[in-house]
ZASE-237363 format. One record per residue (C-alpha): residue number from 0; y, x negated, z. Coordinates in nm, 2 decimals, decimal comma, m for minus. Layout:
// ZASE-237363
+-----+--------+--------+--------+
! seq !     py !     px !     pz !
+-----+--------+--------+--------+
! NUM !      Y !      X !      Z !
...
+-----+--------+--------+--------+
***
This chain:
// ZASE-237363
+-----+--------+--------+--------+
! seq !     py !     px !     pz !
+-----+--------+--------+--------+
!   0 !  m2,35 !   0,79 !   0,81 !
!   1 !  m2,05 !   0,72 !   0,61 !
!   2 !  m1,69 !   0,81 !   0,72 !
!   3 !  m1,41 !   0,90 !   0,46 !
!   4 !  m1,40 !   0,53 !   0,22 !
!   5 !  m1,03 !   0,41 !   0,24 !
!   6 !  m0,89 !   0,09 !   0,05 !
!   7 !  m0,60 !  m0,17 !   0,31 !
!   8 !  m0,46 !  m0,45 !   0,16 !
!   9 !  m0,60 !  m0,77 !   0,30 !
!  10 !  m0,38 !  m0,96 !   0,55 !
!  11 !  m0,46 !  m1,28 !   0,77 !
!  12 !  m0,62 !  m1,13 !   0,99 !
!  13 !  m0,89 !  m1,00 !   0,80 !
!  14 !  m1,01 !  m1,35 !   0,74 !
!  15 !  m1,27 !  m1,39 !   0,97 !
!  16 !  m1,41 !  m1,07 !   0,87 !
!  17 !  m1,37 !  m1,19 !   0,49 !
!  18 !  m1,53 !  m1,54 !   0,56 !
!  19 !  m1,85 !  m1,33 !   0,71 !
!  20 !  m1,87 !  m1,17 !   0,44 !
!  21 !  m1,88 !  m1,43 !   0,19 !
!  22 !  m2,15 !  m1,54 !   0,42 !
!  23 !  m2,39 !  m1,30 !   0,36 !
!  24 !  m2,40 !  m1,35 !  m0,04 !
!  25 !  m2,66 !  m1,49 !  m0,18 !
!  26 !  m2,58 !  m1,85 !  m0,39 !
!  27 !  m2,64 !  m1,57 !  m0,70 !
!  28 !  m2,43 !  m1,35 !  m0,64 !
!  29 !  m2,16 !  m1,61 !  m0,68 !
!  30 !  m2,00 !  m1,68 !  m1,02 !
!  31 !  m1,67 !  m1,87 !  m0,90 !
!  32 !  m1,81 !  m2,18 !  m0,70 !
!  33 !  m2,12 !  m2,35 !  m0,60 !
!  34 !  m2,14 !  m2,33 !  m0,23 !
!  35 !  m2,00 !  m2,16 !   0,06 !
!  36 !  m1,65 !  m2,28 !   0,12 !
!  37 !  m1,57 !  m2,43 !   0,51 !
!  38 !  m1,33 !  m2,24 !   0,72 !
!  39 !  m1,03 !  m2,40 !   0,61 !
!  40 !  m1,12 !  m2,39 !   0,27 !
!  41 !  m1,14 !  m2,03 !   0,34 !
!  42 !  m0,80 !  m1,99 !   0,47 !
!  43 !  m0,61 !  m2,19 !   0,20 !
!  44 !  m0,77 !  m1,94 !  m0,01 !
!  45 !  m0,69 !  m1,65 !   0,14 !
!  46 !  m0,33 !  m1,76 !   0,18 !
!  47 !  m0,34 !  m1,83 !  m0,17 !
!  48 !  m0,34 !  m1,49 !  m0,26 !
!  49 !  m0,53 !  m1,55 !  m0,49 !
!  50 !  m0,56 !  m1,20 !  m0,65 !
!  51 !  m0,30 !  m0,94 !  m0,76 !
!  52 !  m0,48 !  m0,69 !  m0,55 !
!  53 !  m0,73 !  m0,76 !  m0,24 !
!  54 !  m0,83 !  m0,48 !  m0,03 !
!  55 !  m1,04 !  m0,44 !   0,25 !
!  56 !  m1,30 !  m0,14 !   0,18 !
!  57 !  m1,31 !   0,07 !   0,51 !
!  58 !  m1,54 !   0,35 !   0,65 !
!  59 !  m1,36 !   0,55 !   0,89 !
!  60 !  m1,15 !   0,24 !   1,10 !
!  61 !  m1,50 !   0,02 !   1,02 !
!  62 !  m1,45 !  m0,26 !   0,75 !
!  63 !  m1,74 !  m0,26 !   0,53 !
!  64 !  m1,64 !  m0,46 !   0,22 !
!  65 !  m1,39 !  m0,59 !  m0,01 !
!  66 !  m1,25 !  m0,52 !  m0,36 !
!  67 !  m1,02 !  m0,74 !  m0,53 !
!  68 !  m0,81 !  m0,68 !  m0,89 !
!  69 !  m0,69 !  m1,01 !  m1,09 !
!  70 !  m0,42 !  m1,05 !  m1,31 !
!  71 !  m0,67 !  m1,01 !  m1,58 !
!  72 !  m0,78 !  m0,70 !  m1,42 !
!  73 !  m1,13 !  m0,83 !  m1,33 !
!  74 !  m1,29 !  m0,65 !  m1,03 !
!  75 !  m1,44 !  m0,81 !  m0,81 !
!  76 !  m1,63 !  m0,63 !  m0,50 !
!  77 !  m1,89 !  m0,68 !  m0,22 !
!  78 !  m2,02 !  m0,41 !   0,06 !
!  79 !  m2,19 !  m0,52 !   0,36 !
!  80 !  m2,57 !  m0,55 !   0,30 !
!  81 !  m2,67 !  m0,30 !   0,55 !
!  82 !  m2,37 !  m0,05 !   0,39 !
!  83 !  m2,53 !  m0,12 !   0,06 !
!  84 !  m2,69 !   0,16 !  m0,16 !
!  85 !  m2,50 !   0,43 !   0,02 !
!  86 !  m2,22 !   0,50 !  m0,25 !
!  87 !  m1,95 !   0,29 !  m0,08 !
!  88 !  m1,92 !   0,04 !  m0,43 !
!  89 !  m1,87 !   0,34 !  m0,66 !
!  90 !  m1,64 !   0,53 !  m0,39 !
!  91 !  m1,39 !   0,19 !  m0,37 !
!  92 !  m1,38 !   0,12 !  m0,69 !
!  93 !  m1,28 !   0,44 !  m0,78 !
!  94 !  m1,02 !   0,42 !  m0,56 !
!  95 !  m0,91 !   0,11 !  m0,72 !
!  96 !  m0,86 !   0,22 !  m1,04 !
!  97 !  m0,70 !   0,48 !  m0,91 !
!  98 !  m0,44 !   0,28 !  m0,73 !
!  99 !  m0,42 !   0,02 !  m1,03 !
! 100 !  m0,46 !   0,21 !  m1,36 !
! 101 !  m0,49 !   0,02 !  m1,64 !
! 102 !  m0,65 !   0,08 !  m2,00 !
! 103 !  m0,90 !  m0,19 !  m1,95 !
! 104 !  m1,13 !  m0,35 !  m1,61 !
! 105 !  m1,35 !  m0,66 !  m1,67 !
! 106 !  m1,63 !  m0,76 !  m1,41 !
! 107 !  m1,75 !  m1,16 !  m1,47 !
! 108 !  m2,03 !  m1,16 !  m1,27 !
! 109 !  m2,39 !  m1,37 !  m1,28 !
! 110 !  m2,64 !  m1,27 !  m1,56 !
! 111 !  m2,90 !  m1,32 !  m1,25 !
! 112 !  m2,75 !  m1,09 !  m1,02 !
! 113 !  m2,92 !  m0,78 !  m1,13 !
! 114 !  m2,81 !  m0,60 !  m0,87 !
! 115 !  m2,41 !  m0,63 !  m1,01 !
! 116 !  m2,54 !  m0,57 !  m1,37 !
! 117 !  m2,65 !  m0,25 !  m1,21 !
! 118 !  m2,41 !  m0,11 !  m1,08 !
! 119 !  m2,12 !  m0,18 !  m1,27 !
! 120 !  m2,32 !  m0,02 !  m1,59 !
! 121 !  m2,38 !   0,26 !  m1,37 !
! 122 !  m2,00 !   0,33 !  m1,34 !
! 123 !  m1,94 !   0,23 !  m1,71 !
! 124 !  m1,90 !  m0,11 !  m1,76 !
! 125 !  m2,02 !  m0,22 !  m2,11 !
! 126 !  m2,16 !  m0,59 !  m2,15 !
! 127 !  m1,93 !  m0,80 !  m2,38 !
! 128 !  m2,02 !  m1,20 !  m2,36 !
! 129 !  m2,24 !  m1,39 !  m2,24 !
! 130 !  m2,02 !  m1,70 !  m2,15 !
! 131 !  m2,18 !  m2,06 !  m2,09 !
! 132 !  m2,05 !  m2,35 !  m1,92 !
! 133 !  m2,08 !  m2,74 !  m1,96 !
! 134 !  m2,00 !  m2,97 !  m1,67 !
! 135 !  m2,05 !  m3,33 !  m1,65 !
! 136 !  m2,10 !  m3,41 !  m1,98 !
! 137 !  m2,25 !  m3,76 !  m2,03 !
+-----+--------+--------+--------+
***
């Protein structure tokens, strides 16, 4: 069962809760590194602040996921697997936009992560680019 959805702005002490998280991904579902980051890796990040807006998505007093806004106003979000498929994603984000309003919301995500594709063209999103990357060139 689902409790009322509720958006908090991410502080230190969510990052233990934050680093499990980013645990449970899939290397797919990544589109901004290669690998999961170490602890302190994790940390520097999160003290970073590496987004204009980082929320933890709550269920009643339960954290479940978390949403994030950049100054480009990309979203980025991920539920806990066992809260997926329950409405949660389409509930926060929502409330995100709702918070931050803005004329225009970009998701970069991975052309393999079906899932993502999904659900943001289920709440709108139109696909723009396709954009390709070249490292190491010899």
């Amino acid at each position: 069962m689902i409790d009322k959805i509720s958006l908090k702005n991410v502080k230190i002490s969510d990052s233990r809760f934050l680093f499990d998280l980013l645990a449970e991904r899939s290397l797919m579902a990544f589109i901004s590194h290669r690998r999961m980051p170490i602890w302190e890796e994790h940390i520097r990040f999160l003290r970073s602040k590496p987004y204009s807006k980082w929320y933890i998505i709550k269920s009643g007093t339960k954290r479940i996921g978390s949403i994030s806004l950049t100054n480009q106003n990309e979203i980025g979000i991920w539920i806990k697997k066992n809260m997926k498929g329950k409405g949660v994603g389409t509930i926060a984000l929502k409330l995100l936009i709702k918070k931050n309003p803005n004329l225009r919301y970009l998701a970069n995500i991975n052309p393999q992560n079906k899932e993502s594709k999904r659900f943001f063209k289920k709440n709108g999103f139109k696909l723009i680019q396709y954009t390709y990357e070249l490292t190491n060139p010899k």
